[in-house]
C-alpha positions in Angstrom: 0.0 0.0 0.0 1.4 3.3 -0.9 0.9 6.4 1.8 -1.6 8.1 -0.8 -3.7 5.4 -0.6 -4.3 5.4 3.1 -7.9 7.4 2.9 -10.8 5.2 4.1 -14.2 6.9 3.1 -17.7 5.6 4.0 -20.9 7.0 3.4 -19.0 9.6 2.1 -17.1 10.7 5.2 -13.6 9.8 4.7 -13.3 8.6 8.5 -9.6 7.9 8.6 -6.0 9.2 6.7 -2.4 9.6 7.0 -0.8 12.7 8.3 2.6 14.1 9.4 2.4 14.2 13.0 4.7 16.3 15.5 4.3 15.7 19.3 5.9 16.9 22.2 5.7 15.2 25.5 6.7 16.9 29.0 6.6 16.4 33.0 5.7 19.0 35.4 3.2 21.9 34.8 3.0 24.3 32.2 3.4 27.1 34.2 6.6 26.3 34.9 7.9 28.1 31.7 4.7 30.0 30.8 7.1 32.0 27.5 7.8 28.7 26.6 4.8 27.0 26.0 3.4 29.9 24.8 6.0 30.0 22.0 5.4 26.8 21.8 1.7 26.7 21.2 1.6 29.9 18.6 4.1 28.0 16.9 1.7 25.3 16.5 -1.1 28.0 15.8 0.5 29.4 13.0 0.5 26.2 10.8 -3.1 25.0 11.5 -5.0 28.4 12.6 -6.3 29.8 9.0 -7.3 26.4 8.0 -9.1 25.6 11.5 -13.3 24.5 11.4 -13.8 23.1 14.6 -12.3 23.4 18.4 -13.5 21.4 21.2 -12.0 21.4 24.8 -12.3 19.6 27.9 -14.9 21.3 29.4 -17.4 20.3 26.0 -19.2 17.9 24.9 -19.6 18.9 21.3 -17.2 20.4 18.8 -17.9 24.1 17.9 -17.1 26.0 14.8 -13.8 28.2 15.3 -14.4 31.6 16.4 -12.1 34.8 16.4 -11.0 34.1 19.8 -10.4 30.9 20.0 -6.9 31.2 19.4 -6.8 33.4 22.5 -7.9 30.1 25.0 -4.6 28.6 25.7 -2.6 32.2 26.4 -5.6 32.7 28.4 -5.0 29.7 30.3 -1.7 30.1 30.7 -2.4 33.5 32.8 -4.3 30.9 35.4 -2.5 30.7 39.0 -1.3 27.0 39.3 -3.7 24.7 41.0 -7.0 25.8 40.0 -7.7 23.3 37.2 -6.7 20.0 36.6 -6.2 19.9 32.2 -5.7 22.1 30.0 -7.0 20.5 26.5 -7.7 22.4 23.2 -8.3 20.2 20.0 -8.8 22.3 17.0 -8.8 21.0 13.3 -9.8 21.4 9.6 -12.3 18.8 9.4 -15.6 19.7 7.9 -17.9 16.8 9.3 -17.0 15.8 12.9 -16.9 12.2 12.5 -14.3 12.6 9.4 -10.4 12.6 9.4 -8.0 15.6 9.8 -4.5 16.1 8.4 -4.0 19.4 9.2 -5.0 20.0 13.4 -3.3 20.7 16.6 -4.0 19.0 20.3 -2.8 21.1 23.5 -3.4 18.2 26.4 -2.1 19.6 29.8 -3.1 16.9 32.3 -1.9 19.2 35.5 -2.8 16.6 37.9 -0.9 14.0 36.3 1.9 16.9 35.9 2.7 15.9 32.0 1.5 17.1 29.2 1.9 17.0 24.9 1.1 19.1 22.0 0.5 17.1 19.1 0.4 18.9 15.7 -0.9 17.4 12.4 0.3 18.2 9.2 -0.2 17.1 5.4 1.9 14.5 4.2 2.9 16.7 1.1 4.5 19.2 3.3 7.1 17.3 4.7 7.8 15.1 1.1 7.6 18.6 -0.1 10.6 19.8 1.7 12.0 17.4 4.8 14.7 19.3 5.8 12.7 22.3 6.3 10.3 19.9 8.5 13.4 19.1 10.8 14.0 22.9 11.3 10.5 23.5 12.6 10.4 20.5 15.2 13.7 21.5 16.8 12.4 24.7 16.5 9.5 23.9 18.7 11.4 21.3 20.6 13.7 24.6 22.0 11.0 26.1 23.0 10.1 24.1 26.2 12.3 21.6 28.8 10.5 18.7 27.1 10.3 15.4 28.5 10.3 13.0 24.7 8.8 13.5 21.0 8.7 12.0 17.8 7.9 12.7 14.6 6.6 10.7 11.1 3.9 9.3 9.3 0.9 8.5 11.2 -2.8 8.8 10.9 -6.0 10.7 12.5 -9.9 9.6 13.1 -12.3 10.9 15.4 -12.1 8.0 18.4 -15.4 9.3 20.0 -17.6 9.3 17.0 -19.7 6.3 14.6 -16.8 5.3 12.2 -14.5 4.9 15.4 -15.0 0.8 15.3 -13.7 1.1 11.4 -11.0 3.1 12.1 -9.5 0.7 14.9 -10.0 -2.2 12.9 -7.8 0.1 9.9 -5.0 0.8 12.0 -4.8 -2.4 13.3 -4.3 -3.8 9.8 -2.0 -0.3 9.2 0.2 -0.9 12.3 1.2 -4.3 11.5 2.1 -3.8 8.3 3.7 -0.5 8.5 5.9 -0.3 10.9 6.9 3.5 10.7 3.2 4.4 11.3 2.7 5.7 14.3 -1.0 5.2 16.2 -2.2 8.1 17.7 -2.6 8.1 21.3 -1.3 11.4 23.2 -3.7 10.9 26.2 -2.8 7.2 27.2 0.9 7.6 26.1 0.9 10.8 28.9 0.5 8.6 31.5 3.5 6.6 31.0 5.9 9.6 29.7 7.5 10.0 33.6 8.7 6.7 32.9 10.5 7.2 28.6 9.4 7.8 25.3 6.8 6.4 23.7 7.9 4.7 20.7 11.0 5.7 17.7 10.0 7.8 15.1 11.7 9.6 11.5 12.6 12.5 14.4 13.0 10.9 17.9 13.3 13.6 20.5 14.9 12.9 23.9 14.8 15.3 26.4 18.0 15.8 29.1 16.5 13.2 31.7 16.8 10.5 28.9 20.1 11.1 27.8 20.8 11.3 31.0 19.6 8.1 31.4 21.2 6.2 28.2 25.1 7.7 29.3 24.9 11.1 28.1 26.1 12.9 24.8 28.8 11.1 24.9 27.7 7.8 25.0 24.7 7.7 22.2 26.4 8.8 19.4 29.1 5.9 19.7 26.3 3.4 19.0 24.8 5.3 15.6 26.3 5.4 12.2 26.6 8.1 10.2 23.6 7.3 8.3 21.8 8.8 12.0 21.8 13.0 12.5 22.4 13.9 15.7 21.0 17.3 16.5 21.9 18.5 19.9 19.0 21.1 21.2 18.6 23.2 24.4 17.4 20.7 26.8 17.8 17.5 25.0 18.6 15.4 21.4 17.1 15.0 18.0 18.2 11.9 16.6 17.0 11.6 12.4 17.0 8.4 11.1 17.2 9.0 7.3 16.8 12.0 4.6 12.9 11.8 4.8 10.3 9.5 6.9 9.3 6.5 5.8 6.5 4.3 6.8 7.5 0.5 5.5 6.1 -2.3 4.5 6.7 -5.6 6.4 5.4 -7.6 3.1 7.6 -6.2 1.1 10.4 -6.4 3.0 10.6 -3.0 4.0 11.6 -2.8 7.5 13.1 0.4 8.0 16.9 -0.5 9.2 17.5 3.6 9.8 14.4 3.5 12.9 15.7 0.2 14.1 19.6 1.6 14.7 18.4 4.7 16.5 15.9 2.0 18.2 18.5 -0.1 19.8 20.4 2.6 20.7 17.9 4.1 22.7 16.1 1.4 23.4 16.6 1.5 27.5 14.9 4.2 27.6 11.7 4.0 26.0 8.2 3.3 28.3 7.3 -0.6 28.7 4.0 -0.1 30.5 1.9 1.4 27.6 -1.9 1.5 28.5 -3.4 -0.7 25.2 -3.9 1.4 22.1 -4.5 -1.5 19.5 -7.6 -3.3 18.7 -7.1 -6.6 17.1 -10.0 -7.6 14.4 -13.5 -8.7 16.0 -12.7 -7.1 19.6 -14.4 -4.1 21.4 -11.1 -4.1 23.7 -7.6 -3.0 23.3 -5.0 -5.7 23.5 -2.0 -4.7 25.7 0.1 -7.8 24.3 -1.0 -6.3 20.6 0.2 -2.8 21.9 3.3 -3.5 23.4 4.6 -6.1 20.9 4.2 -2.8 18.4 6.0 -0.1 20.9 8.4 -2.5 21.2 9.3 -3.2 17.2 12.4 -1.1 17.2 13.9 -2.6 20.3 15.9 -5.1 18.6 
């Protein structure tokens, strides 16, 4: 399957699609470096903002249409004294129908209580084939901005998980997941709980914050087990590690198996999360299998 061909319509809603996605994972609270996440956040603004339809955050039920100030709700928030909510989340998107696919949206989750966080930004896939290198730029560009925690970036794909075509979509990325192994699943809320503890999963741009590096021997220590086929990118409070000249998504039946993602995988290996709440929904099941899950967090590793 080629990457243009991942669009699933039905009834005329095209319900799921690939995307470019960008997330940044942190610990602690976002008023701890209020410019930052700011910066941060406008950053984030400016690529999906004039496109935007629809918003929705925590405290509703119902997507609304994009208004003149909604761009003003997380600088709001970030004005708040600490303590007197517990999440911050904006989700704000191009999608016309709500129960269709975006590939151009942006997901500010601030989970105070569980004091971690991610912004998750989703792009077309033509602007990063369009110009890669110019894609790197931006994420280290966004990655300086705040003391973040892990990120990745690559090929991935967006549906709506709370609306009618959500069963489809599940069974779809099951299928997608397997096969392509440089996909990644979309999951910021459940991979938040399990960021104190490493990243989520390697990416085309895998993003380790100073704890981590920390963690696998330092500066020092990580570039001795990457050839020269891996950039190293050294950022403010942490490493971007590239694996390749543009991201790829593979294809395990055609051999495809991405060597580039599996170097900077066993390099960093030690410190990615092993406890991932489930994500993946195998054919014919209602429930998320956390052997299915982990097997695919875990397809780097070695």
């Amino acid at each position: 399957m080629k990457l243009d061909e991942m669009r699933f319509e039905d009834e005329g809603v095209e319900y799921l699609k690939a995307c470019f996605t960008i997330t940044l994972y942190w610990t602690g609270s976002i008023f701890d470096d209020r410019d930052g996440f700011l910066s941060l956040y406008q950053q984030a603004w400016d690529l999906v903002g004039p496109e935007a339809r629809l918003y929705q955050t925590d405290s509703m039920k119902r997507p609304k249409k994009v208004k003149a100030d909604t761009q003003d709700l997380v600088p709001t928030w970030l004005k708040d004294r600490p303590g007197q909510r517990e999440m911050y989340i904006l989700l704000v998107d191009n999608r016309e129908d709500v129960s269709a696919a975006s590939d151009r949206g942006l997901l500010f989750h601030a989970t105070e209580y569980k004091n971690a966080g991610a912004l998750s930004l989703r792009l077309p896939v033509e602007e990063v084939e369009r110009a890669p290198e110019a894609m790197v730029e931006r994420v280290a560009e966004m990655a300086e901005s705040i003391p973040f925690a892990s990120g990745h970036a690559g090929y991935s794909v967006d549906y709506n998980p709370r609306e009618k075509y959500r069963v489809m979509a599940r069974e779809k990325i099951y299928a997608l997941a397997r096969r392509h192994p440089g996909l990644d699943v979309p999951c910021v809320e459940n991979t938040c709980f399990v960021i104190h503890m490493g990243f989520k999963r390697v990416g085309w741009l895998t993003l380790l914050g100073d704890g981590l590096v920390k963690q696998l021997g330092g500066t020092e220590n990580i570039p001795g087990q990457l050839s020269e086929a891996i950039t190293i990118r050294e950022l403010k409070k942490g490493l971007l590690l590239q694996a390749g000249p543009r991201p790829e998504f593979g294809d395990v039946n055609r051999r495809e198996t991405l060597p580039l993602y599996r170097e900077v995988g066993r390099a960093v290996a030690a410190a990615r999360a092993t406890e991932h709440p489930a994500v993946l929904y195998p054919p014919d099941s209602f429930v998320a299998s956390a052997e299915q899950t982990n097997e695919w967090l875990a397809e780097f590793d070695d």
